[in-house]
The first five atom37 places (N, CA, C, CB, O) and aatype in JSON, in Angstrom:
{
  "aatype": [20, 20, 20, 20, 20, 20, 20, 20, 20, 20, 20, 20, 20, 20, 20, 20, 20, 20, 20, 20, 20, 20, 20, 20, 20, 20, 20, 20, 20, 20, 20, 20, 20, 20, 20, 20, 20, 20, 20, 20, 20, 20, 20, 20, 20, 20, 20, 20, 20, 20, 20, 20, 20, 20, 20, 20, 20, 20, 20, 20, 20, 20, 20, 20, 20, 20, 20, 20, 20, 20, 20, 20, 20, 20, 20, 20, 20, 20, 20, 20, 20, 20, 20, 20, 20, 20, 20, 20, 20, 20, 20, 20, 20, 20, 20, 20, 20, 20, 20, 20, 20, 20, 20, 20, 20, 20, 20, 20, 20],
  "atom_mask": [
    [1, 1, 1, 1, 1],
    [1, 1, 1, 1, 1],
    [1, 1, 1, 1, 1],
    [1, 1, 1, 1, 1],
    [1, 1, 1, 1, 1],
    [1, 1, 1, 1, 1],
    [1, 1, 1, 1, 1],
    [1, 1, 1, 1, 1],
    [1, 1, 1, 1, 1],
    [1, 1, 1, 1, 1],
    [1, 1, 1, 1, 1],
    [1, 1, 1, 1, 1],
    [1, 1, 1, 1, 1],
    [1, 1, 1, 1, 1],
    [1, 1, 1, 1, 1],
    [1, 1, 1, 1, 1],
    [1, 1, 1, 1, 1],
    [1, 1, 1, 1, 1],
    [1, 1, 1, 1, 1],
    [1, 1, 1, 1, 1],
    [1, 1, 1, 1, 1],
    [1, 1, 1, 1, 1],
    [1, 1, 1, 1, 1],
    [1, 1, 1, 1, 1],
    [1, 1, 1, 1, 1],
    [1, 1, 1, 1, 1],
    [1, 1, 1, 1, 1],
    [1, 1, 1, 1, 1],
    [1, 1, 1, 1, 1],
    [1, 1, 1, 1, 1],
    [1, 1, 1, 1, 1],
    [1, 1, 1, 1, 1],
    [1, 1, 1, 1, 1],
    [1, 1, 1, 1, 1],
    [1, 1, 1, 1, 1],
    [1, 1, 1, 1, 1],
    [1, 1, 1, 1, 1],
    [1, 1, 1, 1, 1],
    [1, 1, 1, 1, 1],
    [1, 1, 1, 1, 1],
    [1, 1, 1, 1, 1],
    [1, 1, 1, 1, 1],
    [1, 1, 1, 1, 1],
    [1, 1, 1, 1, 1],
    [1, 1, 1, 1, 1],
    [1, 1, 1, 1, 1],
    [1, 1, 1, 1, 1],
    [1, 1, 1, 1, 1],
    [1, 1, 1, 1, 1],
    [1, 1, 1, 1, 1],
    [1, 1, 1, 1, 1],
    [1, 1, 1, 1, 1],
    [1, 1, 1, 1, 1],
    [1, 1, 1, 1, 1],
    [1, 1, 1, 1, 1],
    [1, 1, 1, 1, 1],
    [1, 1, 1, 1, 1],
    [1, 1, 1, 1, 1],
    [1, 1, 1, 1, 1],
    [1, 1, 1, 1, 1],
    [1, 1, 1, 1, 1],
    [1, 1, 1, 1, 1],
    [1, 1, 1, 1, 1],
    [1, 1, 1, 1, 1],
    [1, 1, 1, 1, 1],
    [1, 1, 1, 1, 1],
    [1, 1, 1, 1, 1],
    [1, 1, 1, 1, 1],
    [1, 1, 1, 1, 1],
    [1, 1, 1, 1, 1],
    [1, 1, 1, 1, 1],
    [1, 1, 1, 1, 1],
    [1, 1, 1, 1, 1],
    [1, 1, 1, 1, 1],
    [1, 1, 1, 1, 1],
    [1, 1, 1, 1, 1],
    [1, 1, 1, 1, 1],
    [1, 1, 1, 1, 1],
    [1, 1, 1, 1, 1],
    [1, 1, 1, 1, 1],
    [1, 1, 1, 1, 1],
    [1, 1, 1, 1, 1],
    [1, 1, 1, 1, 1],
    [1, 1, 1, 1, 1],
    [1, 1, 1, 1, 1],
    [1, 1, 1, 1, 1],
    [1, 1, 1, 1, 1],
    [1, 1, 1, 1, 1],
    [1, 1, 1, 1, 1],
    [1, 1, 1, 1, 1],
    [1, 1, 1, 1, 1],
    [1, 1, 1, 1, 1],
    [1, 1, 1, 1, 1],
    [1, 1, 1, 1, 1],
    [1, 1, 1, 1, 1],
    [1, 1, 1, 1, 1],
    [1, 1, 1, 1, 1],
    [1, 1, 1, 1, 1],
    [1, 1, 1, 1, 1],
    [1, 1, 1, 1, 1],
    [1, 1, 1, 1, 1],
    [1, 1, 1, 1, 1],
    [1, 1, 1, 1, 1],
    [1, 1, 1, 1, 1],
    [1, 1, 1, 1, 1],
    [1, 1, 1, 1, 1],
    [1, 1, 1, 1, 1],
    [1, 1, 1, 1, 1],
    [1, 1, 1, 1, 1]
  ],
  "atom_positions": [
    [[2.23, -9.26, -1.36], [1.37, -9.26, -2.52], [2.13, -9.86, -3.7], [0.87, -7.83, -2.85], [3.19, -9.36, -4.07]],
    [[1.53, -11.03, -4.34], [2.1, -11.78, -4.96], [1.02, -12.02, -6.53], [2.41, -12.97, -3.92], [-0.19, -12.17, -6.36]],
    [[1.55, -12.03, -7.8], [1.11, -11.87, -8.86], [0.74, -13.58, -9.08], [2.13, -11.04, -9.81], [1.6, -14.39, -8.73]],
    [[-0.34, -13.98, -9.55], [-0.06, -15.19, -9.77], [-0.53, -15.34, -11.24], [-0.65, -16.09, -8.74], [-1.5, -14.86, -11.83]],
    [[0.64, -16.31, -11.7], [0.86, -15.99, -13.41], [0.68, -17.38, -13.75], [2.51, -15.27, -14.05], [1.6, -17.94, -13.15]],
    [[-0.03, -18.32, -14.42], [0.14, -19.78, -15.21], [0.07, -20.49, -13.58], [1.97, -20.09, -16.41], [0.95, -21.33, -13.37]],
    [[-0.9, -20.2, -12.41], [-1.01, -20.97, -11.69], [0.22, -20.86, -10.5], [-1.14, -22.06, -12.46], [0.26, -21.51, -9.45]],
    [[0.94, -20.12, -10.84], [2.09, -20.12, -10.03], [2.01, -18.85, -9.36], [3.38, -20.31, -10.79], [1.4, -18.06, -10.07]],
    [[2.54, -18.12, -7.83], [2.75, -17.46, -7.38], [4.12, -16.28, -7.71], [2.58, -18.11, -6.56], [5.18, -16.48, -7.12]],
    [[4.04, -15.51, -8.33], [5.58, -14.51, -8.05], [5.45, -13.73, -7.05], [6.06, -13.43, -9.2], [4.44, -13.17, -6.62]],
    [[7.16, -13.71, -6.46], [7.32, -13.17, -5.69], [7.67, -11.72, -5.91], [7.95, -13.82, -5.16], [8.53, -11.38, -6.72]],
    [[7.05, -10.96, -5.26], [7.1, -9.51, -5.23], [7.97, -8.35, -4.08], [5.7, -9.29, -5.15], [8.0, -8.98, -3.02]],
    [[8.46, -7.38, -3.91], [8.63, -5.86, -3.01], [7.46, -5.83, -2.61], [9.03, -4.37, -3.76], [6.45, -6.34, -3.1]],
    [[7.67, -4.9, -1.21], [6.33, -4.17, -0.93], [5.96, -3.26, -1.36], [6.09, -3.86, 0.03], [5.41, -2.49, -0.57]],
    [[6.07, -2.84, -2.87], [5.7, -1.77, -3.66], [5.05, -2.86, -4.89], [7.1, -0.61, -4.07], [4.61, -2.1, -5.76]],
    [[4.82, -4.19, -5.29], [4.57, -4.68, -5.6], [5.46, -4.83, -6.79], [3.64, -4.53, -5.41], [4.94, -4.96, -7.9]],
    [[6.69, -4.83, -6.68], [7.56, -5.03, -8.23], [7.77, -6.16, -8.08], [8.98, -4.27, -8.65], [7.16, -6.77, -7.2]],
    [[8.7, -6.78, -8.89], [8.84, -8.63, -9.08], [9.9, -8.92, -8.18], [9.35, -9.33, -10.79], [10.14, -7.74, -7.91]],
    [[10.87, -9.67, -7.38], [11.81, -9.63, -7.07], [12.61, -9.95, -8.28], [11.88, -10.24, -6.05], [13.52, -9.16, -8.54]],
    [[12.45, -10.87, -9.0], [13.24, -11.43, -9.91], [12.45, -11.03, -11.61], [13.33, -13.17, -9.44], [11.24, -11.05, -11.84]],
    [[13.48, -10.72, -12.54], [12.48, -10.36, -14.03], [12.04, -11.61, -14.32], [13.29, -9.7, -15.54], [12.62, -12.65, -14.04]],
    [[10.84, -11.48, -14.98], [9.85, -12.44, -15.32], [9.35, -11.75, -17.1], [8.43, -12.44, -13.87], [8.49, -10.88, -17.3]],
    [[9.87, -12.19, -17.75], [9.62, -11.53, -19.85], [8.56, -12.09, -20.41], [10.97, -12.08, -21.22], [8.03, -11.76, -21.47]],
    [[8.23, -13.0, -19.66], [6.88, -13.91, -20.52], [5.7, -12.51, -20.69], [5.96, -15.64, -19.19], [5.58, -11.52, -19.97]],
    [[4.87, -12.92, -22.02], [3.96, -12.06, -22.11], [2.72, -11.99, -20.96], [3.53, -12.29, -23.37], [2.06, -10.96, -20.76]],
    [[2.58, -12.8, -20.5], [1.16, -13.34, -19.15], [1.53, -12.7, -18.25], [0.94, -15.03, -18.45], [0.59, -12.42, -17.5]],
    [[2.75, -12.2, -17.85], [3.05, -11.69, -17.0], [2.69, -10.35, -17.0], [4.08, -11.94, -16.86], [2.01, -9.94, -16.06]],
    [[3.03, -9.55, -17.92], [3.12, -8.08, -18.67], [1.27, -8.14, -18.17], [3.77, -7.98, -20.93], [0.87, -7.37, -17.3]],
    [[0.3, -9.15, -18.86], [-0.93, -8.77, -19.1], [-1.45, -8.87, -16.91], [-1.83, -10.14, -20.6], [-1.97, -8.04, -16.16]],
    [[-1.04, -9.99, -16.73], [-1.24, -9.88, -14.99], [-1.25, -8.04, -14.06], [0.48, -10.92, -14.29], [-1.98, -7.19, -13.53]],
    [[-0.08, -8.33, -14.38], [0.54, -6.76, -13.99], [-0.48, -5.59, -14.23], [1.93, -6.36, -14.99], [-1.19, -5.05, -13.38]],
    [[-0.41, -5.35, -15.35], [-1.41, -4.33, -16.5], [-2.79, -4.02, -15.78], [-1.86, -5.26, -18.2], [-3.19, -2.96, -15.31]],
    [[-3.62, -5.73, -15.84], [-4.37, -5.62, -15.17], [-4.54, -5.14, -13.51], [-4.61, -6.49, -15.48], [-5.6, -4.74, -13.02]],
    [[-3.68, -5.23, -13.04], [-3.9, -4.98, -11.46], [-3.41, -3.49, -11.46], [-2.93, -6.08, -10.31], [-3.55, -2.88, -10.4]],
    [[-2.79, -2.77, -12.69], [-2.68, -1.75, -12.11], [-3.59, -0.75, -12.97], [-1.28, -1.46, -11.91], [-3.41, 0.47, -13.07]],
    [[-4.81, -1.66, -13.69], [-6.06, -1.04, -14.38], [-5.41, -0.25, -15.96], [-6.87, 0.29, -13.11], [-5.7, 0.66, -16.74]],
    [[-4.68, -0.99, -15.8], [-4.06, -0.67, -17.43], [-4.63, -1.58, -18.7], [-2.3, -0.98, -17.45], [-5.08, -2.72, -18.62]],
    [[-4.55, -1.14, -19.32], [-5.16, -1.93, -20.8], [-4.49, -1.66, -21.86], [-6.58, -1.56, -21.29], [-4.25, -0.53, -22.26]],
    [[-4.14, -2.75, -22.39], [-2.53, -2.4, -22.76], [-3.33, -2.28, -24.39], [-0.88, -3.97, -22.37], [-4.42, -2.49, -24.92]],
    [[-2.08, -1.82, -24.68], [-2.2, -0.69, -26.23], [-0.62, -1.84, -27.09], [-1.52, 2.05, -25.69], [0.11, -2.71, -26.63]],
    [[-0.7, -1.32, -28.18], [0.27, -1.61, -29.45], [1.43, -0.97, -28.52], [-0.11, -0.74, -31.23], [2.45, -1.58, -28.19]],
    [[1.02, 0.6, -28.07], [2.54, 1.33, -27.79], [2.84, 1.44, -26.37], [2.66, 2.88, -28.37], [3.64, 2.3, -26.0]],
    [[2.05, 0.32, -25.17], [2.24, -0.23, -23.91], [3.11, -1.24, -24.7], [0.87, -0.71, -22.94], [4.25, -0.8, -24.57]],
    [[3.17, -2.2, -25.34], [4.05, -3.55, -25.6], [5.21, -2.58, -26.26], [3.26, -5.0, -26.81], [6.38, -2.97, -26.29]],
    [[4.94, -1.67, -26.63], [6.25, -1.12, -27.62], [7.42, -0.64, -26.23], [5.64, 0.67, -28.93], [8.64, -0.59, -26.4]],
    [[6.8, -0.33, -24.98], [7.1, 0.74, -24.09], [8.2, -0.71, -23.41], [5.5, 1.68, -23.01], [9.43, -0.74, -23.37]],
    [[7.21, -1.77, -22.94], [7.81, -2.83, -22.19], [8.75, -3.8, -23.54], [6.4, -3.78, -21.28], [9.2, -4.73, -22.86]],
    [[8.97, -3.91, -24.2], [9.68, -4.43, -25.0], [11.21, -3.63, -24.97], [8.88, -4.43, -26.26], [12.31, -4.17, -24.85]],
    [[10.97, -2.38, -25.1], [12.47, -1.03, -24.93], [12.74, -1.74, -23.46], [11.95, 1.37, -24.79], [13.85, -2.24, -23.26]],
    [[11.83, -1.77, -22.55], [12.02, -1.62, -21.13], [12.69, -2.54, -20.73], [10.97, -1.56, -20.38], [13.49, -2.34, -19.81]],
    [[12.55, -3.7, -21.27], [13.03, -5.33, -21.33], [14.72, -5.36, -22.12], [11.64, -6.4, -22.52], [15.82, -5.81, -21.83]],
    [[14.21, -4.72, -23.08], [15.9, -5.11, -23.84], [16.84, -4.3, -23.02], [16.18, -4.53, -25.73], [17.94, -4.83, -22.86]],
    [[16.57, -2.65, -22.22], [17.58, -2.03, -21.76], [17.73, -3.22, -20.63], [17.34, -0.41, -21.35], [18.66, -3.88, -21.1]],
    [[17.48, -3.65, -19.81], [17.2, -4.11, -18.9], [18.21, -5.66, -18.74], [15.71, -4.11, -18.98], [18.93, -5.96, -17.8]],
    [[17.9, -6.65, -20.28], [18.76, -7.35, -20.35], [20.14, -6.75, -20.72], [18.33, -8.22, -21.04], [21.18, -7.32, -20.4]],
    [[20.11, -5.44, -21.52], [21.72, -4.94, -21.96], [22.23, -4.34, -20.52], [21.79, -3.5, -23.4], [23.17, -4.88, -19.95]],
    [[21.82, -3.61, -20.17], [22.66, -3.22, -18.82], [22.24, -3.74, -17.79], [22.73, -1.88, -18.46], [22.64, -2.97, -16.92]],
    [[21.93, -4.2, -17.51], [21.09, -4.89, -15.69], [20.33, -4.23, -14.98], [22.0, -5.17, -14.41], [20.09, -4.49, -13.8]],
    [[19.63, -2.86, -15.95], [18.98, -2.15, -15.13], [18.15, -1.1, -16.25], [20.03, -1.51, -14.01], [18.16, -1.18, -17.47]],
    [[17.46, -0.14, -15.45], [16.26, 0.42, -16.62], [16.99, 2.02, -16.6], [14.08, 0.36, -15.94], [17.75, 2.61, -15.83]],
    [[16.34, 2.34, -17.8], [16.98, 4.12, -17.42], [15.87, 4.78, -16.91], [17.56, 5.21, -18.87], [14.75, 4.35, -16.64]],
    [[16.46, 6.14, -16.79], [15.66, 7.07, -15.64], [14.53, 7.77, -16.65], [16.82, 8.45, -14.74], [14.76, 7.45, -17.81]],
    [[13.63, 8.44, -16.53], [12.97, 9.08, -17.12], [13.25, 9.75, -18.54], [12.75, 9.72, -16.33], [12.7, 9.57, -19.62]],
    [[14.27, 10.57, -18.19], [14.94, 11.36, -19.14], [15.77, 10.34, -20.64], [16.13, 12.23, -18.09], [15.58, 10.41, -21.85]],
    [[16.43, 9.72, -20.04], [16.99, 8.32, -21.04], [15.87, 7.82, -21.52], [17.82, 7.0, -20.26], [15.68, 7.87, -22.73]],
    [[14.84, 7.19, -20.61], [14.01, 6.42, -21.01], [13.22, 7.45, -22.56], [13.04, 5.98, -19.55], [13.34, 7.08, -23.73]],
    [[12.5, 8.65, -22.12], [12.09, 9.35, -23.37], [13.07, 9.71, -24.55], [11.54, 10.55, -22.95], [12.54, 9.86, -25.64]],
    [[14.82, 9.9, -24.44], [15.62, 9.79, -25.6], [15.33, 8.61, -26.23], [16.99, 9.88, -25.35], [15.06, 8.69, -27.43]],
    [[15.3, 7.03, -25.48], [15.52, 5.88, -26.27], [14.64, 5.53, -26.49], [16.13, 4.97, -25.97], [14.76, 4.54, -27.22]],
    [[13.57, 5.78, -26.28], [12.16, 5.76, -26.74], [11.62, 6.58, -28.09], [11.41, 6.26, -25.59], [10.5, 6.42, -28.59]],
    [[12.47, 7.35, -28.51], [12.39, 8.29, -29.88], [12.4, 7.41, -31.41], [13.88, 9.38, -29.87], [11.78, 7.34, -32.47]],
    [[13.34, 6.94, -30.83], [13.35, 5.56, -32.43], [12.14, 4.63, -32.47], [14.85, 4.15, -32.33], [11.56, 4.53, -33.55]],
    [[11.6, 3.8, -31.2], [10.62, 2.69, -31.29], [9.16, 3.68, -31.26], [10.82, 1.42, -29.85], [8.04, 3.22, -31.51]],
    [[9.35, 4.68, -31.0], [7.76, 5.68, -30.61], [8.11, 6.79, -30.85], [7.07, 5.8, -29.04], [8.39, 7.56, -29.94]],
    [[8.18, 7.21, -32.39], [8.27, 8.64, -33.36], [7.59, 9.6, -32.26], [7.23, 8.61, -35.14], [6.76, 9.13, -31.47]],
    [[7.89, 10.72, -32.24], [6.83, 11.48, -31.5], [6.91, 11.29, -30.07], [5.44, 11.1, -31.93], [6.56, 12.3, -29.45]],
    [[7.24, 10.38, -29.38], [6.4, 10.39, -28.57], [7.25, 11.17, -27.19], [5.82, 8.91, -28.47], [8.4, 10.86, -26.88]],
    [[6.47, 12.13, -26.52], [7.12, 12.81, -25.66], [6.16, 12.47, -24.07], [7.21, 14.47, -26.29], [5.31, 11.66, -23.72]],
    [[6.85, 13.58, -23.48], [6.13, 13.05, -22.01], [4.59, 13.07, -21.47], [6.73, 13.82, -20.98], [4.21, 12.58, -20.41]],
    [[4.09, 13.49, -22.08], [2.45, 13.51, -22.13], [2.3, 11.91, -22.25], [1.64, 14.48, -23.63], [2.17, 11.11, -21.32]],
    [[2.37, 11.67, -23.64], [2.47, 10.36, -23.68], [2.73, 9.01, -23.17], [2.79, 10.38, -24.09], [2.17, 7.91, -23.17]],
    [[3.94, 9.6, -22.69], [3.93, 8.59, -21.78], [3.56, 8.13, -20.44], [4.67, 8.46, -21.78], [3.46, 7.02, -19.91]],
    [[3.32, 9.69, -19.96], [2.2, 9.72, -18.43], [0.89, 9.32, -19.14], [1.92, 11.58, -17.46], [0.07, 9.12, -18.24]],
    [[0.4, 9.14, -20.14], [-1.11, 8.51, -20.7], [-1.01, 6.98, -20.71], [-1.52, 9.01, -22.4], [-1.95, 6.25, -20.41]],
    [[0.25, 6.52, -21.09], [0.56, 5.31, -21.33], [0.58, 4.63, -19.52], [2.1, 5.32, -22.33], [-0.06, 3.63, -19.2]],
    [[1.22, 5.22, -18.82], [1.7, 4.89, -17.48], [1.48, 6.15, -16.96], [3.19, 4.33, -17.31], [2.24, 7.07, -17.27]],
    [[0.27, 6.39, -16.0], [-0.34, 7.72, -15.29], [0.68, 7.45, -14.07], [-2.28, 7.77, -14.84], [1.6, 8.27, -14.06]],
    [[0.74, 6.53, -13.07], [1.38, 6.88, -12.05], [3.37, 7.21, -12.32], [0.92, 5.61, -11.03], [4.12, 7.55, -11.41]],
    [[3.69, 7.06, -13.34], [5.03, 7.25, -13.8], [5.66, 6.34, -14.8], [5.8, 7.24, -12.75], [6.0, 5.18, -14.58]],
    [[5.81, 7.18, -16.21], [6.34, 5.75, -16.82], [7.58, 4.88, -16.59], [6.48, 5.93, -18.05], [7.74, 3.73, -17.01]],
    [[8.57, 5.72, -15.75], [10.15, 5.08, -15.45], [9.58, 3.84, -14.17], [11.62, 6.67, -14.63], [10.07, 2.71, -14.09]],
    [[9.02, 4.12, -13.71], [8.63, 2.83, -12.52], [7.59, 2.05, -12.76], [8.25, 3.3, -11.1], [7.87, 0.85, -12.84]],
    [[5.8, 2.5, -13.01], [4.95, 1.84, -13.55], [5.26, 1.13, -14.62], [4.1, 2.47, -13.75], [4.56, 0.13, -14.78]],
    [[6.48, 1.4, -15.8], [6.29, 1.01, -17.15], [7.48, -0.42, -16.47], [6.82, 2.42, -18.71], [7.39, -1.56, -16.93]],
    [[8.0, -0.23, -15.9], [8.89, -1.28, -14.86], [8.29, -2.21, -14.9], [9.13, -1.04, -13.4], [8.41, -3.18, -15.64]],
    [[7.27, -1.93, -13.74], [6.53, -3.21, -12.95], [5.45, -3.55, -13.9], [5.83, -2.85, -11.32], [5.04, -4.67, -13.6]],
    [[5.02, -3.23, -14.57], [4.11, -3.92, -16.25], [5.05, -4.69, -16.75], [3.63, -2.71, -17.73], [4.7, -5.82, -17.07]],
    [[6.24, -4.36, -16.91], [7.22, -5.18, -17.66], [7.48, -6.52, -17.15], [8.46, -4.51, -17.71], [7.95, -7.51, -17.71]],
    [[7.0, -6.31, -15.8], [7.6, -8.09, -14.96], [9.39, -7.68, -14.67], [7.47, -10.11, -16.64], [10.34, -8.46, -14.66]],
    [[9.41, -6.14, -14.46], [11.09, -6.2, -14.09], [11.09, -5.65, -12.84], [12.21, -5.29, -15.1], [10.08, -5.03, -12.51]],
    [[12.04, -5.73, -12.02], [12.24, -5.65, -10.58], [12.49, -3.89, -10.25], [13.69, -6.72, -10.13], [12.88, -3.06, -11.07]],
    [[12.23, -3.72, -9.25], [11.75, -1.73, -9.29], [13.1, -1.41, -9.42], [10.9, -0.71, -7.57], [14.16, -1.9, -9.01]],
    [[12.73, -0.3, -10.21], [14.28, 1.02, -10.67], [14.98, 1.21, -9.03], [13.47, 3.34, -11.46], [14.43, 1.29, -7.93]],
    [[16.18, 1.24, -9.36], [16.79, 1.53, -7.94], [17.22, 3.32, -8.47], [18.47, 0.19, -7.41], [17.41, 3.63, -9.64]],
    [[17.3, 4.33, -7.26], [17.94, 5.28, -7.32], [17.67, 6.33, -8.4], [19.0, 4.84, -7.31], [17.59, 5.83, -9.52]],
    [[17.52, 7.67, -8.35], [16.94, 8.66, -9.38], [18.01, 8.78, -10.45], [16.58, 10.16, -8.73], [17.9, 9.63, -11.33]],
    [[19.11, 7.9, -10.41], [19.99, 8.49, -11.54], [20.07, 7.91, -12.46], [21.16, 8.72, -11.35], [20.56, 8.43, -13.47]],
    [[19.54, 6.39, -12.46], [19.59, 5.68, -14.0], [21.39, 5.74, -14.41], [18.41, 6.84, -15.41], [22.32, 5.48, -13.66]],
    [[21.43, 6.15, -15.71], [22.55, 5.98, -16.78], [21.99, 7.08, -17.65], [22.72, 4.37, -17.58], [22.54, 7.38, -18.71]]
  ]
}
């Protein structure tokens, strides 16, 4: 299962994540859509954090990180929220919206 973005095919996991990160915005909206999301001000706020950890360390944080570093860009915002934002999980769903390749392993950083 392959996303196709500007005419072109990406290659995907069989969980449907990207193999390779893909940051363009068309991508984010592709994604979104297939996983019946409709993206919000604080969906782009979510994949933008998700993107920069991602270029700073080579990888995404775990749940727990993810809601600390998420405190500065999204006042307030705790885990309710972010299962509203991303129902099937925000540390992996908020991933594969992002156009970034699936979280490896429950421990993050």
């Amino acid at each position: 299962m392959g996303y196709v973005v500007n005419g072109s095919e990406l290659d995907t996991d069989e969980q449907g994540f990207l193999v390779e990160a893909d940051f363009s915005d068309e991508v984010v909206k592709v994604i979104a859509a297939a996983e019946q999301i409709e993206l919000t001000e604080d969906h782009w706020k979510v994949v933008a954090y998700l993107r920069d950890e991602f270029r700073e360390h080579g990888h995404t944080p775990n749940f727990r990180n993810m809601l600390k570093g998420l405190a500065e860009v999204l006042p307030g915002c705790d885990s309710k929220a972010l299962y509203d934002l991303f129902p099937v999980g925000p540390a992996k769903q908020g991933c594969k919206v992002a156009g970034l390749p699936q979280p490896l392993g429950k421990g993050g950083y």
